[in-house]
C-alpha positions as CSV (number, residue, x, y, z in Angstrom):
1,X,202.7,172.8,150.2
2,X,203.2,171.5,146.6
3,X,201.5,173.6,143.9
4,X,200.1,171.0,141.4
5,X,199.2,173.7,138.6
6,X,202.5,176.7,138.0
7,X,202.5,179.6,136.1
8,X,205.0,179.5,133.5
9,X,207.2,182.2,132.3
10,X,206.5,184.1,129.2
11,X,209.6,182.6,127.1
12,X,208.0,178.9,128.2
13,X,204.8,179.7,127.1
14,X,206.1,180.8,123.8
15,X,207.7,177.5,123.4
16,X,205.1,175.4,124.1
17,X,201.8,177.2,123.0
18,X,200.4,178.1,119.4
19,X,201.1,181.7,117.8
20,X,197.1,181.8,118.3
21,X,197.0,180.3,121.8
22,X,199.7,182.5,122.6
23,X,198.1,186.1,121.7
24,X,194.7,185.1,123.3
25,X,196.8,184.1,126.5
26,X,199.3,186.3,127.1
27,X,198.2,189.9,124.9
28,X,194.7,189.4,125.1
29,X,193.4,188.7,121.9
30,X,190.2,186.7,120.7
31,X,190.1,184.0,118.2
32,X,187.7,184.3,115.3
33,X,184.5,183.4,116.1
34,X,183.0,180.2,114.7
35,X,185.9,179.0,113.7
36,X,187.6,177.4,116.5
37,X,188.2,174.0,118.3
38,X,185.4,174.1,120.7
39,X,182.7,176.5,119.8
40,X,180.5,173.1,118.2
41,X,182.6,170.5,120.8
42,X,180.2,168.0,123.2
43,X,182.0,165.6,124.4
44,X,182.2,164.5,128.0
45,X,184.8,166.2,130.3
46,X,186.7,168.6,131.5
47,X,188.0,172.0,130.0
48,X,191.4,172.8,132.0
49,X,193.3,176.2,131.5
50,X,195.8,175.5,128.0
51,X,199.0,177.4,130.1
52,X,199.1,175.5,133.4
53,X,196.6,172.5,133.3
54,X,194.2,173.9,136.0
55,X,190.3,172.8,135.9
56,X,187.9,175.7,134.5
57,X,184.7,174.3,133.0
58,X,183.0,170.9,133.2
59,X,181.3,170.1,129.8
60,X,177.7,169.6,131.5
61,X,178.0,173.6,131.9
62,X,178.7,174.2,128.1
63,X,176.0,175.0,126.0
64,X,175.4,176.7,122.2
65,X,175.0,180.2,122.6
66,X,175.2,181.1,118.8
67,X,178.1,183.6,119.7
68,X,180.6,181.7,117.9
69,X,182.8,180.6,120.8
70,X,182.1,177.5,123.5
71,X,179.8,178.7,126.3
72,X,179.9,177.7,129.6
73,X,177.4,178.9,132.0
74,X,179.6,178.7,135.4
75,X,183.2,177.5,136.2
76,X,184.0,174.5,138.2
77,X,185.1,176.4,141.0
78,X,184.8,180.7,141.0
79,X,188.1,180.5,142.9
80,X,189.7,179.5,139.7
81,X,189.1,182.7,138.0
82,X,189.8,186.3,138.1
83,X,186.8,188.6,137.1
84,X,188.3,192.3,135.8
85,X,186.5,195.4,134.5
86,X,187.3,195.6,130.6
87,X,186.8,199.0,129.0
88,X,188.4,198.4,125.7
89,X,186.5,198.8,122.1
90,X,184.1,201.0,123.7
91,X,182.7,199.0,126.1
92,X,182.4,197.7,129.8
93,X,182.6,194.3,129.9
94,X,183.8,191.5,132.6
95,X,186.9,189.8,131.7
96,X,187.6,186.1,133.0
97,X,191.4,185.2,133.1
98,X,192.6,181.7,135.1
99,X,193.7,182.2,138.6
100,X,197.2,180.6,138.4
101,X,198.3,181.5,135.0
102,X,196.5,184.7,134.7
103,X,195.8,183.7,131.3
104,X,193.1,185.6,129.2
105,X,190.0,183.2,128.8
106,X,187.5,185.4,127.5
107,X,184.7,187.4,128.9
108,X,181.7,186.7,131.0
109,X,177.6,188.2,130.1
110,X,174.7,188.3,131.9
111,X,172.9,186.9,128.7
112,X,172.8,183.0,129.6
113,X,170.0,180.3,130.0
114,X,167.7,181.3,133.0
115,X,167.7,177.6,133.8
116,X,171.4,177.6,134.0
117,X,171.7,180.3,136.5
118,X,171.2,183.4,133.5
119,X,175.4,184.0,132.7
120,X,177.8,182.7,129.5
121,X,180.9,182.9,130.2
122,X,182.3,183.1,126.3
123,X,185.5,181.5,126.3
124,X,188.5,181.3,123.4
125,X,189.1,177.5,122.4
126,X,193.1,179.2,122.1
127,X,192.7,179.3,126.4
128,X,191.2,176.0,126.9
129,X,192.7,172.1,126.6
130,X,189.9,169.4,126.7
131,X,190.4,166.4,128.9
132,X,188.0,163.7,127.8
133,X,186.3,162.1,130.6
134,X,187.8,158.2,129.7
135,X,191.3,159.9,130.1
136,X,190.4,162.3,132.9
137,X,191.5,159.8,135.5
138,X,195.2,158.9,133.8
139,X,195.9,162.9,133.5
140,X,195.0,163.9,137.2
141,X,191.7,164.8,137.0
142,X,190.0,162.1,138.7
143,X,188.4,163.8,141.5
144,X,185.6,166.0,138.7
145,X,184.7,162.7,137.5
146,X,181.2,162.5,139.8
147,X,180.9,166.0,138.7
148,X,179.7,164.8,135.3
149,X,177.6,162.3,135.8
């Protein structure tokens, strides 16, 4: 079986990603809030995982939360994420990284829209690449398209 999406090795990754992209990824850092590619983004498509290219978060899921960083309320697929305890700065919170890369995405609350299904799932713009949904078909994508209409 052929893996479409790889996890790359640290000295790759150091190539090819930001100095920021690179600390939120690989040490677990968080961008600053507000200002960040995606916290006040809407456009139509699909949010894939910046190290490996593998789907997360469909833009109909995102929504302002006033937290400073995109929201989504639910992944495209839980089995694309890793949920683990995280006990640092004092406090218990669930950490979402990507399945494949094991990148560090951001953190998931149980604060959401009721509507929505009641999480946020508070994401770093450093983690994500955007896939607009007129290019989604040309880069591989093409089988979330009916997922956003």
């Amino acid at each position: 079986m052929v893996t479409k999406y790889i996890k790359k090795s640290k000295e790759e990754l150091k190539e090819e990603l930001t100095e920021v992209q690179y600390k939120v990824t690989q040490e677990n850092a968080t961008e600053s809030p507000f200002h960040n590619e995606y916290n006040n983004f809407y456009e139509k498509g699909i949010y894939v995982d910046i190290t490996t290219g593998e789907p997360l978060f469909l833009s109909s899921d995102k929504f302002n939360s006033g937290c400073g960083w995109p929201a989504f309320s639910k992944p495209i697929d839980r089995s694309l994420i890793k949920e683990k305890m995280d006990t640092n700065h004092g406090m218990v919170r669930t950490e979402v990284r990507s399945k494949t890369g094991d990148a560090h995405l951001g953190h998931v609350f149980t604060d959401g829209p009721e509507e929505m299904g009641g999480l946020r799932y508070c994401i770093n713009s450093a983690s994500l690449k955007f896939i607009s949904m007129d290019k989604m078909k040309d880069e591989g994508y093409e089988e979330y398209l009916d997922l956003l209409k």
